[in-house]
C-alpha positions as CSV (number, residue, x, y, z in Angstrom):
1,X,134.2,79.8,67.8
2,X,135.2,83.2,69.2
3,X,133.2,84.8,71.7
4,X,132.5,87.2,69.3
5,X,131.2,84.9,66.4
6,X,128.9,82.9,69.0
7,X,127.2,86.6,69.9
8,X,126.4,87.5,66.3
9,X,125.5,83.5,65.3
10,X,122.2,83.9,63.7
11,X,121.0,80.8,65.9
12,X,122.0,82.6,69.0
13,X,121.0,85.9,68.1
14,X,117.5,84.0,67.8
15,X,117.7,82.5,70.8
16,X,118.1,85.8,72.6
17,X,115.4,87.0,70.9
18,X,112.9,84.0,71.3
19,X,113.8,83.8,75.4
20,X,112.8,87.9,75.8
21,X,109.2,86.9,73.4
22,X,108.7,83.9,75.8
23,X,109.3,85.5,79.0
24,X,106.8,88.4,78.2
25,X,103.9,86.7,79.2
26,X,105.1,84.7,82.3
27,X,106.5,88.0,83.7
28,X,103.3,90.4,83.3
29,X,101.4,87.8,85.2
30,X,104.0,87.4,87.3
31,X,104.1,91.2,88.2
32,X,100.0,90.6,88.9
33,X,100.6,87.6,91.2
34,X,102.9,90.1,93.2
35,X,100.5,92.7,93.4
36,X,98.4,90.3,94.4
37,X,100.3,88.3,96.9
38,X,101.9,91.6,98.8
39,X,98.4,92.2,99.5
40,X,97.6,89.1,101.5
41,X,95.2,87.0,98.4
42,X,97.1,84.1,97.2
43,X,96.2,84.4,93.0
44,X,96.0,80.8,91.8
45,X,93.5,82.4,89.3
46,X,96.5,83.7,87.1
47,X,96.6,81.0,84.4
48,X,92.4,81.9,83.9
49,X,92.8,85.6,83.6
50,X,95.7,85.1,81.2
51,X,93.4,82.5,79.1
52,X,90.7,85.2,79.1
53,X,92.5,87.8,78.0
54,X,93.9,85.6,75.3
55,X,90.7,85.3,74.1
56,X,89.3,88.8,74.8
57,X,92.2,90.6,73.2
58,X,92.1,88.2,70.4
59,X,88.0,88.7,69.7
60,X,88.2,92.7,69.8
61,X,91.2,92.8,68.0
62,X,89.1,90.4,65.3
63,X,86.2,92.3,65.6
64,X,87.7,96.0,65.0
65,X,90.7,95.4,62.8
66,X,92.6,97.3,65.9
67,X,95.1,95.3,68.0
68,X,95.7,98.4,70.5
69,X,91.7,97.5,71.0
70,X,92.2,93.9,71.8
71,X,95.0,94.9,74.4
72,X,92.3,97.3,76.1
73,X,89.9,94.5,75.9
74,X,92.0,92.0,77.1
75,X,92.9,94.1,80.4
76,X,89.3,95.1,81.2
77,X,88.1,91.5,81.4
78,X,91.4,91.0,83.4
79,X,90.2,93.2,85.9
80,X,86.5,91.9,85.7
81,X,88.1,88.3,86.3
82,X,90.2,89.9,89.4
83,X,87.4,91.4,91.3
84,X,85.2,88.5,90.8
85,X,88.0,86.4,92.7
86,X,88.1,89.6,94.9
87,X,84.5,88.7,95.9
88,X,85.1,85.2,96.8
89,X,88.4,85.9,98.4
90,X,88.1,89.4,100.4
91,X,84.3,89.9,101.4
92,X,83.0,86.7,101.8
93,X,86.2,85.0,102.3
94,X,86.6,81.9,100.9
95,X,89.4,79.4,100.2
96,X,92.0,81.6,97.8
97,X,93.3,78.5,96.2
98,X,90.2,76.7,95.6
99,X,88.1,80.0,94.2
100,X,91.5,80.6,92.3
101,X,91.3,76.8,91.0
102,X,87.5,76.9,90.0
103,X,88.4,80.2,88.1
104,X,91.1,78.5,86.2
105,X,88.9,75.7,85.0
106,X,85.7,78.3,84.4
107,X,87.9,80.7,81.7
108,X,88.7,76.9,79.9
109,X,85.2,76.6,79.3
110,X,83.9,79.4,78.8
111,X,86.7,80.4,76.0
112,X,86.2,77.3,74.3
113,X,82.5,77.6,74.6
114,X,82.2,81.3,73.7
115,X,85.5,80.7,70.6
116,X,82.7,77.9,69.2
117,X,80.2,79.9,69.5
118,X,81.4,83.4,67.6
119,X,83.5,81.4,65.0
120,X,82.3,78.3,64.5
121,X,83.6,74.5,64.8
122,X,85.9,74.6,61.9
123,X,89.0,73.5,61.1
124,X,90.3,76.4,59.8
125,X,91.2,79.2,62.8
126,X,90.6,82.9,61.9
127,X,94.0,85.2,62.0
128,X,94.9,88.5,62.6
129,X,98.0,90.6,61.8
130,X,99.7,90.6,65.1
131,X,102.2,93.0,66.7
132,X,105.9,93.2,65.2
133,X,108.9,93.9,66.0
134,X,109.8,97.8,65.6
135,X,113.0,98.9,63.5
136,X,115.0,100.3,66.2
137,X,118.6,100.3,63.6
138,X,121.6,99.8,64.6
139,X,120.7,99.0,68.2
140,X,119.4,95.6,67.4
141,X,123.2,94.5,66.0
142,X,124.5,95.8,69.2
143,X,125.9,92.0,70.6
144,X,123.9,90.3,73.0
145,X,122.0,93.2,74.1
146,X,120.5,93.8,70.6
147,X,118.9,90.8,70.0
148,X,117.4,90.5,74.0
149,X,116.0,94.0,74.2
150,X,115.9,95.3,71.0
151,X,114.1,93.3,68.6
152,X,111.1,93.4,70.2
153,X,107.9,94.7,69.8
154,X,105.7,97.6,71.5
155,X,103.6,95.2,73.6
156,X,107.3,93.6,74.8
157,X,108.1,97.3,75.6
158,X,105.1,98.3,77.3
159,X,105.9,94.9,79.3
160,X,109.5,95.8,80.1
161,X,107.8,98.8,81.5
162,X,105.7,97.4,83.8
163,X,107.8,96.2,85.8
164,X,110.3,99.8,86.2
165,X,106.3,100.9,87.1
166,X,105.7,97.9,89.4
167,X,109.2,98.5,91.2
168,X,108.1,102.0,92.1
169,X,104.8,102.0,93.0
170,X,105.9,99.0,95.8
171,X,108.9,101.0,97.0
172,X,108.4,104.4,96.3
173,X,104.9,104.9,96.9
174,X,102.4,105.4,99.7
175,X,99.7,102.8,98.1
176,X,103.1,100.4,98.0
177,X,103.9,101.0,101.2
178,X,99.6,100.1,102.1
179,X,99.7,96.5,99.9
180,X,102.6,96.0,101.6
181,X,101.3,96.9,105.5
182,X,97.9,94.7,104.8
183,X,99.3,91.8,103.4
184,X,102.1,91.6,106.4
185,X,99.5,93.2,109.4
186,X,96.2,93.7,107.8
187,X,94.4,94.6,111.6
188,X,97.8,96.9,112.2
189,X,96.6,98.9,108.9
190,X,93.3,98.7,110.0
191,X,94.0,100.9,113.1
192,X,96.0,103.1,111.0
193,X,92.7,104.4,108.8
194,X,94.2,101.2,105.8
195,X,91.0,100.6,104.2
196,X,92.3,96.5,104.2
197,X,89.8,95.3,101.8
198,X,89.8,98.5,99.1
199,X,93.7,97.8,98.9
200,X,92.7,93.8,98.4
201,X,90.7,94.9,95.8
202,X,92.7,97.6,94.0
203,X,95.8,94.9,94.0
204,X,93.2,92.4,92.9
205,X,92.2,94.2,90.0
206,X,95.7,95.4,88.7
207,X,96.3,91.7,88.9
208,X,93.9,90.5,86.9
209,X,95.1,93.5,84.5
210,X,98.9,92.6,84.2
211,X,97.5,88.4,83.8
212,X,95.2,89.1,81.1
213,X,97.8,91.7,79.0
214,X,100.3,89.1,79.1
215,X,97.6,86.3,77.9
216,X,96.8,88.8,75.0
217,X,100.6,88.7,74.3
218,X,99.9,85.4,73.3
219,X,97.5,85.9,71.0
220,X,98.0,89.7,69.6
221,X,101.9,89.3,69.6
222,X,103.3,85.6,69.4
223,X,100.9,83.7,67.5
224,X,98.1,86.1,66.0
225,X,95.7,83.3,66.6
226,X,93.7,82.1,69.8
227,X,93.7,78.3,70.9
228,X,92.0,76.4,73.5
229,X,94.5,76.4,76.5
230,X,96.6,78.3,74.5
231,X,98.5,79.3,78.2
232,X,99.4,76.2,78.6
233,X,100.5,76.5,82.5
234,X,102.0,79.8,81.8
235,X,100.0,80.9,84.7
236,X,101.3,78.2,87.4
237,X,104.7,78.7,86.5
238,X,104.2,82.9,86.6
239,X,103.3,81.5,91.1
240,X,107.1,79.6,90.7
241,X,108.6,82.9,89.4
242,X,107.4,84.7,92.3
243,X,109.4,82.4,94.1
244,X,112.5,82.4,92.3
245,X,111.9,86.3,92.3
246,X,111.5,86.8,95.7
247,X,108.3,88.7,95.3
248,X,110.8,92.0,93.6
249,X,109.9,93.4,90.0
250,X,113.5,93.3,88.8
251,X,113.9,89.8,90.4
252,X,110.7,88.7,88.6
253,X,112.5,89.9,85.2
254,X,115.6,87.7,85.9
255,X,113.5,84.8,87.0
256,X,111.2,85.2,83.6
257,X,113.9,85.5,81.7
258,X,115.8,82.1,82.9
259,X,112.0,80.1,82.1
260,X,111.5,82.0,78.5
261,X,115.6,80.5,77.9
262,X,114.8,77.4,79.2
263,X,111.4,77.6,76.7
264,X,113.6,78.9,74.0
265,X,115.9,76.1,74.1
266,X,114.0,73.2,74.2
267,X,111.8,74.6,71.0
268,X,115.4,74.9,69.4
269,X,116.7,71.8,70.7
270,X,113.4,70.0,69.1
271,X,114.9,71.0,64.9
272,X,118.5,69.3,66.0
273,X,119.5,65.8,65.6
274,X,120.4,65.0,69.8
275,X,118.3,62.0,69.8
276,X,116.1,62.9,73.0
277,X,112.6,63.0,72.0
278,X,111.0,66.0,71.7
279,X,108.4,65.0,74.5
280,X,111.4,65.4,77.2
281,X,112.6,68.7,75.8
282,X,109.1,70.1,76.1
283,X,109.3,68.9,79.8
284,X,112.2,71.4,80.1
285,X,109.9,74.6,81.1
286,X,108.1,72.3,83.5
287,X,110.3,70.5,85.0
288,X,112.6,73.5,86.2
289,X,109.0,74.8,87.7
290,X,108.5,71.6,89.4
291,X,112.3,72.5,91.4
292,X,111.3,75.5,92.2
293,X,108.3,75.0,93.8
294,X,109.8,72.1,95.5
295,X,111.7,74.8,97.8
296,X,114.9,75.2,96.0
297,X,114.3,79.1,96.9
298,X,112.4,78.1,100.3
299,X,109.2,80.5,100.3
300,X,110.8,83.8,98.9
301,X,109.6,86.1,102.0
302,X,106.3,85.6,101.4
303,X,103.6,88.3,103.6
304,X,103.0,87.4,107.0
305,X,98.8,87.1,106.0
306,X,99.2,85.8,102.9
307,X,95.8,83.6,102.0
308,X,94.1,84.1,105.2
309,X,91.2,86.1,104.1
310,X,91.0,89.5,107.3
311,X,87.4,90.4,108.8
312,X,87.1,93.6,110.1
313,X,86.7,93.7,113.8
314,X,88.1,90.2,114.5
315,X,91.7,88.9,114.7
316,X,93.1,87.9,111.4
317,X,94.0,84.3,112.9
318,X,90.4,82.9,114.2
């Protein structure tokens, strides 16, 4: 097969397509956990705040008949989730990854609880008409590029946005150039008039933002239903792409779109007759996680004060 006839395949075409839609998600938390990190609060909270805004996004969006509703939704209880772990982690200063743990396991049950509780115990899972891909032409036959960017829909978009609006804001901007000075020298900030824990909290809050709207990708865009644990680790693997990405927007786009392949092909190697159990293809996501977080990419230039909560007046390392 010509390299021409293996761009315009119909199985790779879909391939394309599929790595982009499972990429989305992993990369807006992604973009949160940077906020987050640059700041100096480790977010281990990220696969929570993606759960509840899953199930936020997907209850509004039930409720009102209005998906643009459900995405609002979903990012307000994002930010709710991120300044509760704010509280924990920047005024009374707590263990990041164990307050960031706890939360994780809190949004499983109260979304299960609180799904149970507005629909029922039933077998059968209310719908909604989720977000589809818009008719952009004859762009989406363009080869290769077509399929990846163009047959998408406007949550993808707004997504792919993000992270042109994260770039800027961290390099171009003075509150970038603030997350950035408290989460390398918070008590250097300080003595600069930095108000250390209202940047913590700002970044905090975006975070839990960016988490939840790509958890209500899930749900208002991919399935158009909500399921319990429907992240499924999403969140944990959005802390290895920070890694791979070295804590850069555009390198957290590369580093989502290499996991949503890797997704991609093992839910298309599943339909063909290779013989490997499916179980070990589903591994595939996983296990690439698992190397980088061994310290294939070594720690990525993480902040000099990252997790080690800063009290005013006293040194950061007491």
């Amino acid at each position: 097969m010509t390299m021409l006839g293996l761009l315009t395949d119909p199985t790779f075409v879909g391939f394309l397509s599929a790595s982009m839609r499972l990429a989305i998600p992993i990369m807006l938390a992604a973009l949160g956990g940077l906020l987050a990190e640059r700041s100096g609060v480790l977010n281990i909270g990220l696969e929570g705040m993606m759960l509840v805004g899953a199930f936020v996004g997907f209850v509004a969006a039930y409720a009102t008949g209005h998906l643009m509703v459900g995405v609002a939704s979903a990012v307000l209880a994002g930010i709710a989730a991120g300044l509760i772990l704010g509280v924990y982690t920047i005024t009374l200063g707590a263990n990041q990854v164990v307050v960031g743990i706890a939360l994780n396991l809190l949004a499983i049950g109260i979304t299960s609880f609180f799904y149970r509780l507005i629909f029922g115990a039933g077998t059968e899972r209310p719908r909604i008409d989720a977000f589809v891909p818009l008719d952009l032409g004859s762009l989406a036959d363009i080869p290769f590029i077509g399929p990846l960017l163009f047959r998408q829909d406007a949550l993808a978009y707004v997504a792919l946005g993000l992270v042109l609006v994260t770039w800027f804001v961290m390099a171009k901007t003075r509150f970038g150039l603030d997350v950035r000075a408290v989460g390398e020298h918070p008590e250097a900030a300080e003595t600069l008039g930095v108000n250390v824990h209202g940047i913590r909290y700002f970044a905090i809050g975006l975070s839990g933002a960016l988490a939840a709207l790509g958890g209500a990708f899930l749900s208002l865009s991919a399935t158009g239903v909500f399921i319990d644990g429907m992240t499924a680790g999403r969140g944990y693997i959005a802390l290895a792409i920070l890694i791979l990405g070295r804590r850069h927007a555009v390198g957290v786009l590369l580093a989502s779109l290499l996991f949503g392949a890797a997704d991609a092909l093992q839910l298309r190697a599943q339909i063909l007759p290779t013989g490997v159990p499916f179980q070990f293809l589903l591994m595939l996501p996983y296990v690439l996680t698992i190397i980088v977080l061994a310290g294939f990419v070594g720690r990525g230039g993480a902040p000099a004060a990252l997790g080690v909560p800063f009290r005013r007046g006293r040194s950061n390392k007491e």
